[in-house]
N, C-alpha and C positions, 0 to 999 in steps of 0.2 A: 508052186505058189498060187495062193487061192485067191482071183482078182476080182474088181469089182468094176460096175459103169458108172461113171456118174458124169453128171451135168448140173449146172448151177447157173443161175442169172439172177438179176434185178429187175426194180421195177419203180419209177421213182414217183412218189406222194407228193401231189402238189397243190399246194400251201397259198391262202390269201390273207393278207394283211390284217383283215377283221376278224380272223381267227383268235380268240383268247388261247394264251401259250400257256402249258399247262407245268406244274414244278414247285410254285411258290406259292404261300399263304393266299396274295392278295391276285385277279388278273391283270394280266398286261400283254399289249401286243408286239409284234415284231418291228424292227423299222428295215430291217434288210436279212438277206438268208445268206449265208454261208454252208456249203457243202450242198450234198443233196438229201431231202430226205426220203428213206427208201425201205421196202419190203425186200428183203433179199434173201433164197432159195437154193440151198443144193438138195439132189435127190439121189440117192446113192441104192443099185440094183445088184442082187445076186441071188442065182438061181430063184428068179420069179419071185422072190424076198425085195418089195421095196420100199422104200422110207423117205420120207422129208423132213428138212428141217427147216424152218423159217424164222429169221430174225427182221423186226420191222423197230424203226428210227423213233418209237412212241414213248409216252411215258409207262404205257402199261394200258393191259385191254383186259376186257371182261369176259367168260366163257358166252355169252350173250353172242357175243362178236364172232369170238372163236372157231366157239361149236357151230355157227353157221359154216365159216370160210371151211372147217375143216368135212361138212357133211356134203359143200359142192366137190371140195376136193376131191372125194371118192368117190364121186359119182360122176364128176367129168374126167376124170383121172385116171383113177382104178387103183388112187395108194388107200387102203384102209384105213378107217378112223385111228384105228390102234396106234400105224406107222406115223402119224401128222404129229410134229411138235412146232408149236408158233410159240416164238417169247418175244416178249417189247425190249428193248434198249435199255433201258429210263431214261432216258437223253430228257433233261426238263428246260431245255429250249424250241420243243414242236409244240403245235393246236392241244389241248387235253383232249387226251383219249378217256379220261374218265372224270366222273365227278366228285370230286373232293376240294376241300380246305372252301375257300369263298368262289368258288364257280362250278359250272356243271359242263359234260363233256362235250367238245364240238358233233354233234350228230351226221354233218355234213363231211367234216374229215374224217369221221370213224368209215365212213361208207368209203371215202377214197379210198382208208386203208385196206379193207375187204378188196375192194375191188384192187388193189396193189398187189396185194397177199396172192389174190387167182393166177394175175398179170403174171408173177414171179415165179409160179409155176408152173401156169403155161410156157414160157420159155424157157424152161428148163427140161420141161418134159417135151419137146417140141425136137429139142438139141439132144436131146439124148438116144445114143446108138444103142442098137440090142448089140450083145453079147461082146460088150468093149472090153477093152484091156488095159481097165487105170487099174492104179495102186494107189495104196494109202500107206502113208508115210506119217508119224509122231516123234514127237520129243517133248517134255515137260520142261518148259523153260522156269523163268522167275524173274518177277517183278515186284523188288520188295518195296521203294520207295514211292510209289504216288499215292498209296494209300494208307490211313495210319486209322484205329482205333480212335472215333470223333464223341464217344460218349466218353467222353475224361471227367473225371471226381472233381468238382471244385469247393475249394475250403467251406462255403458254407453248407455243402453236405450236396448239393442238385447236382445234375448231371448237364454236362454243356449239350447247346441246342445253336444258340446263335448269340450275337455281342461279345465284351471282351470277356477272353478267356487267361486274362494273365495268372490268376489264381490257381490254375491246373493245377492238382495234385499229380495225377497219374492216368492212365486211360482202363478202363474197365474191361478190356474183353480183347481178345488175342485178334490179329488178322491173318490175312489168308494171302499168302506171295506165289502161289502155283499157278503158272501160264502155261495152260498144254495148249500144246497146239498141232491139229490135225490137218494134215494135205494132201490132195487128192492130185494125182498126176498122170497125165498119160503117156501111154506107152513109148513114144518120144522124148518123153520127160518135162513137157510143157505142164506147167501151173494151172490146173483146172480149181480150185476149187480151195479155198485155204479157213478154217473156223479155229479159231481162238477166243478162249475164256478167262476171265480175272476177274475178282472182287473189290469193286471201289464202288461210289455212287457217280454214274454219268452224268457229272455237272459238271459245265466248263466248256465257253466257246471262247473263240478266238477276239470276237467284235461283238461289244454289253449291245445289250438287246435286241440280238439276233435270231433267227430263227437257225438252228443248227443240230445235226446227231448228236450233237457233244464230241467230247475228245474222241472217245471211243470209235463215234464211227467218222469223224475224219481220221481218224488213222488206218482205220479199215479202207477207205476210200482213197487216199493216198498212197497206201501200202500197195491197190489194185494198180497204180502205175507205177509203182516200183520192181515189183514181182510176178505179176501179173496173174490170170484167174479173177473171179470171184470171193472177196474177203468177207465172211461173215463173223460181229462177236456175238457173243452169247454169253448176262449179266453172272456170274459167280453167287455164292451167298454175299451183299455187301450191304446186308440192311442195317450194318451197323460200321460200316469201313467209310470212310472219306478223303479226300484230300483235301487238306489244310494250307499248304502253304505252295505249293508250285502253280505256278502261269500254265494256259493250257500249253500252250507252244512247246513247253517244258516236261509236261505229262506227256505230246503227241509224241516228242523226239524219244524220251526213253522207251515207250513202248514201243513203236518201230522197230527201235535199236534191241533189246530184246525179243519181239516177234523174227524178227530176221537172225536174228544168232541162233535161236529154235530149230526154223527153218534150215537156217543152213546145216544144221547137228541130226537133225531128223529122221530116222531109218528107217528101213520097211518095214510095214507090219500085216502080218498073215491079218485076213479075214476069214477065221473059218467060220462066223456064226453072223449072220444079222437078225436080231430078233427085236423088238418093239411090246411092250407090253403098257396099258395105261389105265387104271383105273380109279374108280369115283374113290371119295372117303366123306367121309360126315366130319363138320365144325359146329361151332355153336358162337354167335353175336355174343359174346360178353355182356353181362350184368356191371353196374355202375353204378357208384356213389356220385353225384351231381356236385354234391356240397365238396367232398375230398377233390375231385375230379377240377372243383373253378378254381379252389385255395391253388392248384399242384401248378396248373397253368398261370394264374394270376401272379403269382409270387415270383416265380420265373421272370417271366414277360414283363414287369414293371421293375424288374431290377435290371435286368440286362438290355431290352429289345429295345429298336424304336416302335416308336407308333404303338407304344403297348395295349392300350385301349380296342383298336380296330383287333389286333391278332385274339382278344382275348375271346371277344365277340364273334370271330368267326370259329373260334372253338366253343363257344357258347351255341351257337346256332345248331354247328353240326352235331352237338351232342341232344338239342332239342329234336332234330332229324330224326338220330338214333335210336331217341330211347324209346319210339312203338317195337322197334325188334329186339327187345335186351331178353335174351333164351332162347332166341330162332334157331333152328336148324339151316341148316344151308350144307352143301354138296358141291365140294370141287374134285378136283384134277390132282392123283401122282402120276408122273409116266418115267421107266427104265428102257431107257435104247440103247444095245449091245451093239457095238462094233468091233469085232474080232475082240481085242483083251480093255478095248474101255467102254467105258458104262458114261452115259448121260443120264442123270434124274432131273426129271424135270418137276419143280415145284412151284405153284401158285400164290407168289407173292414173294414182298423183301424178307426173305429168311436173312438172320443173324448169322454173321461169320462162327458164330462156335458152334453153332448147331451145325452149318455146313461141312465143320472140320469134325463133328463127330460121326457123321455120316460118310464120309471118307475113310475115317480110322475104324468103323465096324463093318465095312463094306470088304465083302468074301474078293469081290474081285481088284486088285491093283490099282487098274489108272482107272478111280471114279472121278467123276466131276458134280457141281452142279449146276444147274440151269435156272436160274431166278426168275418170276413176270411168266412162265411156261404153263400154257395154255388157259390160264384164269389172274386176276388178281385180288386177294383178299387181303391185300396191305400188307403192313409191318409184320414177322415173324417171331418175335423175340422171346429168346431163352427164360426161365424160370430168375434167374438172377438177376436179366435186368428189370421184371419187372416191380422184384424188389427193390433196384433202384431207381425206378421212376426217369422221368426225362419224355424227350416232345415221343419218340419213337413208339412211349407208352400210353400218352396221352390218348383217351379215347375221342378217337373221330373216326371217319370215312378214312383216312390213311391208316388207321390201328383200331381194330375192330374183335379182334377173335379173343376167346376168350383165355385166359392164362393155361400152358398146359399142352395148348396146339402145337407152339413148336416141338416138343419131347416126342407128342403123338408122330406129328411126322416122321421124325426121326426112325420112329420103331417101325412104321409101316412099311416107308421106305427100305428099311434092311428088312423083314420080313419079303419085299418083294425081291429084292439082290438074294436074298437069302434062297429063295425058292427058283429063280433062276438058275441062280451058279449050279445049283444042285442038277438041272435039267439038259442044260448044254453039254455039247463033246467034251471031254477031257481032253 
């Protein structure tokens, strides 16, 4: 049985009051924190092959950020750029890690979070023994009720954003209920290390206006005294999935209860391969109509929102923002990390659940996943269909930027990269 070493810790981000919290339209601050918020790191070794993977409690970070933490990484480290994947949360109850809708990012917490991101590998790689004898252990769980299809058709033809939604027709676009989940154990059988993935959007604390992971990672952090190890999640495609109607308390308990039924079903799995591969690709800023661009938002927001006036305005601004770059080229991040028979793609920004589920269904290898917020974010991701039907997701700002077209690219790059791997690796 082909084993591996790994080691994982945390490193907790800590947060002041006058930090604008990043998620919403308008800012606002915390009045108390709930959970911790945190950078957290496994690093998984075989035969001189090793890799990181880092989840941090953020709304989403910028290659700016990134590509820094990840170029000390290898150089106080020794894991290579290639092997480094960092994705944010979305948790939209922390400081904003970046700048969009009506505020710009906290500069001082981006810095904690670096310096978090290091923190969290230095003790991981600090703890970790040469030539250990963990296993890695999976099972594909499922989690179909907390998140549902939130761009729903309403009778007057728009796509729901925010306000009442009694008019539903129907929802637009399939979601995604796959909960794999990976565990690293040692040789005694103790809980080293446990990462779990799903597609929802990370909103939802326990106490209104708090600073908190969101559901996601208290349940990750709770889970850690329940089971024990290190729990890290890592976001799904869920740039178009939501939950609509359960309490957090309610999302925390089924997914627990799911991640631990996982868990406990979970069987060995050989590693015969660890491989890492990550590279650039080209996008382009979208071009814009101003005039189509205020009717789509206006229309919306004076029929449904409150405070329609202010929301319309902060999408007025950011699209005055934008439009010196409308043609830009700009250069992000894919990366595929192989682990024995599953695949992580990591992609830069909220991709759409259907483009997620197509990259799964033309992926050469089995258990793929994906990785949302992973290692850049260039906002919304959305398929060719929604952006025929419009809605906030589409709406050009600093959260939806790229130009129509992007997600399909991904899509094909993506399997061109699975594709040229599968072909490379052992049989």
């Amino acid at each position: 049985m082909k084993k591996v070493t790994v080691s994982a810790a945390s490193a907790e981000i800590k947060v002041d009051k006058s930090m604008v919290i990043g998620g919403g339209i308008h800012p606002w601050f915390a009045r108390e924190q709930e959970g911790k918020i945190r950078a957290s790191t496994v690093i998984v070794e075989k035969d001189d092959v090793k890799i990181s993977i880092t989840s941090c409690d953020v709304l989403a970070l910028t290659r700016d950020i990134l590509d820094d933490a990840a170029r000390k990484i290898e150089v106080e480290f020794g894991i290579p750029l290639n092997n480094i994947l960092i994705a944010a949360t979305h948790t939209h109850h922390a400081p904003t890690t970046v700048s969009v809708h009506g505020y710009k990012r906290e500069e001082e917490f981006c810095k904690r979070v670096k310096d978090a991101i290091l923190a969290s590998v230095e003790r991981a790689e600090e703890n970790l023994v040469k030539n250990g004898e963990d296993n890695m252990y999976f099972w594909l769980g499922i989690e179909s009720t907390i998140g549902q299809n939130s761009r729903l058709l309403l009778s007057d033809g728009t796509i729901y954003w925010v306000g009442p939604r009694d008019d539903a027709l129907r929802p637009t676009g399939p979601v995604d209920p796959e909960l794999p989940v990976i565990a690293f154990k040692g040789k005694e059988g103790n809980l080293k290390a446990l990462i779990f993935n799903h597609s929802t959007h990370n909103i939802g604390s326990r106490k209104p206006f708090s600073c908190s992971p969101g559901f996601y990672g208290l349940a990750a952090q709770e889970l850690e005294g329940e089971v024990g190890g290190t729990v890290i999640f890592l976001p799904g495609a869920f740039g178009s999935t939501h939950n609509l109607t359960l309490s957090t308390d309610e999302m925390i308990h089924r997914l627990k209860s799911a991640i631990k039924e996982a868990l406990s079903l979970a069987r060995l799995m050989e590693v015969q391969d660890i491989i890492s591969v990550k590279q650039e690709f080209d996008y382009q800023i979208r071009r814009f109509n101003e005039e189509e661009e205020d009717i789509a938002v206006s229309q919306y927001c004076m029929k449904r929102a409150n405070n329609p006036e202010a929301i319309i305005e902060v999408f007025r601004k950011m699209r005055r923002d934008l439009s010196k770059f409308q043609g830009e080229k700009r250069r992000s991040w894919l990366q595929v990390m192989l682990l024995g028979d599953i695949v992580l793609i990591g992609v830069p920004g909220e991709l759409f659940t259907k483009l997620g589920l197509l990259i799964k269904r033309l992926s050469p290898f089995r258990y793929t996943y994906v990785v949302s917020l992973a290692n850049d974010y260039i906002g919304y991701i959305p398929d060719d269909e929604a952006f025929k039907l419009g809605g906030y997701q589409t709406w050009t700002g600093f959260h939806s930027y790229v130009e129509r077209g992007t997600g399909e690219y991904i899509v094909e790059k993506s399997i061109e990269i699975l594709s040229s791997l599968r072909s490379s690796v052992r049989k």
